[in-house]
Structures are given as structure tokens and as C-alpha cells.
C-alpha positions, 0 to 999 in steps of 0.5 A: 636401562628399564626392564624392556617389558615395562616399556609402553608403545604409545598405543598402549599408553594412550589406552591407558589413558583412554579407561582410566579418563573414561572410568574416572570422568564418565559423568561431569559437570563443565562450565565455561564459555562457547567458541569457536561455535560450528554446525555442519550439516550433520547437525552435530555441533563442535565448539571450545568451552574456555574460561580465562586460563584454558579450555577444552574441546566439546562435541554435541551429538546431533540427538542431544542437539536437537533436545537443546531449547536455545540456539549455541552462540560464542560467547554463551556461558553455559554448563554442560554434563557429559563424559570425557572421550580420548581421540587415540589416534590424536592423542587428545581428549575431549567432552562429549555433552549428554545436556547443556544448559545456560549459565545464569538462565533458564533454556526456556528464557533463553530460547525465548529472548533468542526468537525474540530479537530475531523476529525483532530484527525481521519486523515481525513485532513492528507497530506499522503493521499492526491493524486496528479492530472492527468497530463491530465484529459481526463474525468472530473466529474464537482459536482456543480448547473449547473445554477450557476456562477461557473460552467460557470467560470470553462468551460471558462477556461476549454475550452480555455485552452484543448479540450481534456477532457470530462466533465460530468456534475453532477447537485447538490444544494450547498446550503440549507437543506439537500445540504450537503446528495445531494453532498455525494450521487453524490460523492459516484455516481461519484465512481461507474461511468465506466469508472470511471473519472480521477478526480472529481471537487466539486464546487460553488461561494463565500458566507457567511459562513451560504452559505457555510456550506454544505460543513462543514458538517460531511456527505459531508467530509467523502465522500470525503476522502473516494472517490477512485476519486481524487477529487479537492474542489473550493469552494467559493472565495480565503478566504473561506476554508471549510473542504471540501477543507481540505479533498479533494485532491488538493484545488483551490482558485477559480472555474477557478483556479480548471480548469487550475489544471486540465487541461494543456494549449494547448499551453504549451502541443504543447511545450512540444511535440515541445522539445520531438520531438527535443529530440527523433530526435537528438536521433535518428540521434545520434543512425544512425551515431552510427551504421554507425561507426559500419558498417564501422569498420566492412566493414574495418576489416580483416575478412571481406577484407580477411576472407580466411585468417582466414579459413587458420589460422584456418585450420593450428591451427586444423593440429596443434592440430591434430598433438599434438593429435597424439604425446599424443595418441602415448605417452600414448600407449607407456606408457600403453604397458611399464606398461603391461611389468612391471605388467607381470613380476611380475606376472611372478615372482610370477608364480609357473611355475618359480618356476619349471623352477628352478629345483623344482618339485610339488608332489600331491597324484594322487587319489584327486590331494592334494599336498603332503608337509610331508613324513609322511602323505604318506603310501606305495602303494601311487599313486603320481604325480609329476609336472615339469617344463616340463611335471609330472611323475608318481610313487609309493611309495616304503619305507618312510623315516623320 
């Protein structure tokens, strides 16, 4: 039997366990792969690091997740510093991160890669909606710090290339915590000027990427795509491209680069309006001689050398026309009478007066004028009348005979 006084309660075991970990690992270094990634609204992140024969449980507390420059997704190898914790009442351990870094990338590029896609994906960075630059910007917005380089770059080229546009100047940091808030705000300020710029220009001079990563941030290239403003990003040298280029309008390389797209050179506008001044004049002189020949095809015609002799024509084509007038009216009176004529005689043939003119009679009772067609229907002592062809007679009747 073991001395009852070296026998541990699992309490007291795990205790132990618990300093001697928490003493011996308290700053290590893990690499592995995340899973079983969770982020609950505690901002805290649980997650597993593994790699192909075990794995560990981990815990990012909400501080040190907020310090963290890319999202945590499974299947990211990353490497982590922290210290070992012992769960007691589980009786399990596990990490509690301190940092995290990716494995194999910087958490600047990573983080940027990330925005990247996403905005991608949302159509931030699509071609189709990208708007092309005034011929010549008459008022220009100018987002930059006004102590820096690149605002003198830009009016230098600016100034010796058109007179013709005002500049307005907007002061902003291009740099530092809190940069990125400060040029979203002057974007969405640059919109509501009236009258409103024809363009906007987002600019600052070269640096690392740690310089530049205001304009990477989520804030600052929402504001752009959304600006009603178009808007051109010259944000450090040629090799820098930030997603404040890729959301913007137009992008130039360089500050001065962003000038000359804005601006037209003087030299190259005095040509121009040289060859349109050549053009609407031979148009013009073409229009003249055009309507020259016009005038004198009119001045050479017979109208205007005799134009009596197309009121005489005229004239003689109305007597024509009166004449053939006459002869249809006349024609249609003749034919019109030889009609009545035809319509008069049937109407005469029809007529019980022929009828009596042919030695017939019509025999009606005197007393209600009714036309007697049956001897029968008489009695003596009738009254009768007796219509003619000229004149009736009057009579009695004296005897009928059947």
C-alpha cells in the first residue's frame, strides 16, 4: 500500500500540473493550422491549431484580437505567442495567444490580399463603373497634406500645362492612425461641394507599405467607389498600387502623372482650336460659294428673266380650264333634262288620265266618291259620277243588269 499521505486528490494533481505548465511554458512560440475557427459576439476567437498528428486548443482574447491586421480563417497557417493555461475543472489545457502572425506572409499583406478579394467580390474594383475624366476639368478638388511633395509635384505640372481650372485645395493626413477616417470624410465633403468639382484628385508620395496602407483601408475605398465625383488615385511611386487606385476612376502612376490627366496642355488646346478654326472656315466659305451657285441659277432662270411669260401661260391654262368647265356643265345640264324627259314619260304611261284619254271612263258613287268596279254593288236610285278624259258626267241608275 502507498503512504496515504503521498496520495493526490485530482484537484491537487491538476494544480500541479497547472504551475508547473504555467511556469515552464509561460512564453512560447506555435505554429500550426486554424480550425474549427468561432467568433462569437464577445469578440473573443476560439479556434484549433493542428498540424498532421495533433492539435491544441487556443483562445484569442478580444484585446489582442482587435491588434490582429487580417481576418482568421481555417485553414491559415499562422504562428502564435502566448502561454499555456490549464482548464482545472476539465482537466485540459490550452493556449492563450498574446499575437499571431501568418506563416510565410507579412499581416500587412495578408490583410490586404484579404480586402482585396472581398471587394472584388462586391464589384468595388469592376471596370463597368469606372467613369472616364473631363476633357478639361475647369474645377479641381486636390485630397492631399498640403506640406508634402506631392501637392507641389501636382501644381507644377498643373500650372504649366492649363491656367484654366480652379484648384481647391482639401488638407488631409496621408498617413497614420485614424488617415484613412480623415480622407473618407474629405471624399464624402468634396460631394456635397456646390458647385460640385469635375473631378477629384486622391494624392500622396512614395513610401512602404506600412506608409501607405491608409489608402488600403476598408473606410477610404468604399468612399471612393461611392463618390459621385470622379475621382483619380496617384498614390505613391509607379510600383505602389493601393485599393484606393483600384477603386478609383482613373489611376496615375505619379502625382504629375495625375496632372497631365486632368489637364490638357495649353499648347495642345491652341492646336486644336488652330485646325477647327481651318475647318468651320473652309466650311463656311464652302456654304458661301454653294449658295452663290444658287443665287445665280435663280438669277439665270426663265422665271425671273420673263416671269410674265408664266403669268401668260398661266392665264391661258385658267381659260382652258374655264372652257373645259363650261363644255362639263353644259353636258351634264343636257343629260340631266334628257333624263327628266325619260322619268316623265313613264310617269305619263302610268297616269290614269292616258288611260281615259284612250276612251275608258271611271264611274265613283257620288255620295263617298268610292269607285264602282261591280254592277252588283249598285242599287237603282244611285247617284253616280262618271270621270272622262275631259270633264265627268252625272247619271242614275235606272235598271241593272247582271
Amino acid at each position: 500500500m502507498p503512504d496515504r499521505n503521498a496520495i493526490l486528490t485530482v484537484s491537487e494533481l491538476t494544480a500541479g500540473i497547472k504551475e508547473l505548465l504555467e511556469t515552464a511554458l509561460a512564453d512560447v512560440w506555435v505554429s500550426g493550422e486554424i480550425a474549427d475557427f468561432a467568433r462569437p459576439r464577445s469578440g473573443h476567437c476560439y479556434f484549433t491549431l493542428k498540424d498532421d498528428q495533433s492539435q491544441l486548443r487556443a483562445v484569442l482574447w478580444r484585446s489582442a484580437a482587435a491588434r490582429a491586421r487580417f481576418d482568421l480563417v481555417d485553414g491559415l497557417e499562422v504562428v502564435c505567442r502566448g502561454h499555456l493555461d490549464v482548464y482545472a475543472p476539465r482537466g485540459s489545457y490550452q493556449l492563450i495567444v498574446e499575437s499571431i502572425e501568418p506563416r510565410g506572409w507579412g499581416a500587412l499583406e495578408l490583410a490586404l490580399r484579404q480586402l482585396r478579394e472581398k471587394l472584388a467580390r462586391e464589384g468595388l474594383f469592376d471596370p463597368a463603373r469606372k467613369r472616364p475624366l473631363p476633357r478639361a476639368a475647369q474645377r479641381l478638388a486636390i485630397i492631399t497634406s498640403p506640406t508634402g511633395a506631392a501637392l507641389r509635384d501636382f501644381l507644377q505640372v498643373l500650372t504649366r500645362r492649363w491656367r484654366g481650372a480652379d484648384v481647391l485645395v482639401v488638407p488631409v493626413p496621408v498617413q497614420g492612425q485614424g488617415a484613412a477616417q480623415k480622407i473618407a470624410r474629405a471624399i464624402e465633403t468634396v460631394n456635397r461641394l456646390r458647385p460640385r468639382p469635375d473631378c477629384a484628385v486622391l494624392t500622396r508620395g512614395g513610401g512602404s507599405l506600412e506608409d501607405l496602407w491608409a489608402f488600403n483601408e476598408e473606410p477610404l475605398v468604399r468612399a471612393i467607389a461611392a463618390s459621385e465625383v470622379v475621382t483619380v488615385s496617384a498614390v505613391g511611386h509607379e510600383i505602389d498600387v493601393t485599393l484606393a487606385d483600384l477603386a478609383a476612376d482613373v489611376r496615375a502612376a505619379t502625382p504629375s502623372e495625375a496632372a497631365e490627366l486632368v489637364a490638357p496642355a495649353a499648347d495642345d488646346v491652341a492646336l486644336h482650336l488652330a485646325r477647327f478654326q481651318r475647318r468651320l472656315r473652309a466650311v463656311l466659305l464652302g456654304r458661301i460659294e454653294s449658295a452663290r451657285s444658287r443665287l445665280r441659277a435663280l438669277a439665270a432662270s426663265r422665271v425671273l428673266r420673263r416671269p410674265k411669260d408664266r403669268l401668260d401661260e398661266l392665264s391661258r391654262r385658267l381659260d382652258e380650264w374655264d372652257a373645259r368647265a363650261g363644255r362639263a356643265v353644259r353636258r351634264r345640264i343636257e343629260r340631266a333634262r334628257r333624263d327628266r324627259e325619260a322619268l316623265a314619260a313613264r310617269l305619263e304611261s302610268l297616269s290614269p288620265l292616258a288611260v281615259l284619254a284612250r276612251g275608258y271612263s271611271l264611274t265613283q258613287r257620288a255620295a263617298d266618291g268610292s269607285i264602282i268596279r261591280d254592277a252588283a254593288a249598285l242599287s237603282p236610285g244611285e247617284v253616280l259620277r262618271t270621270l272622262l278624259a275631259h270633264g265627268h258626267v252625272a247619271s242614275r241608275v235606272e235598271r241593272i243588269e247582271k
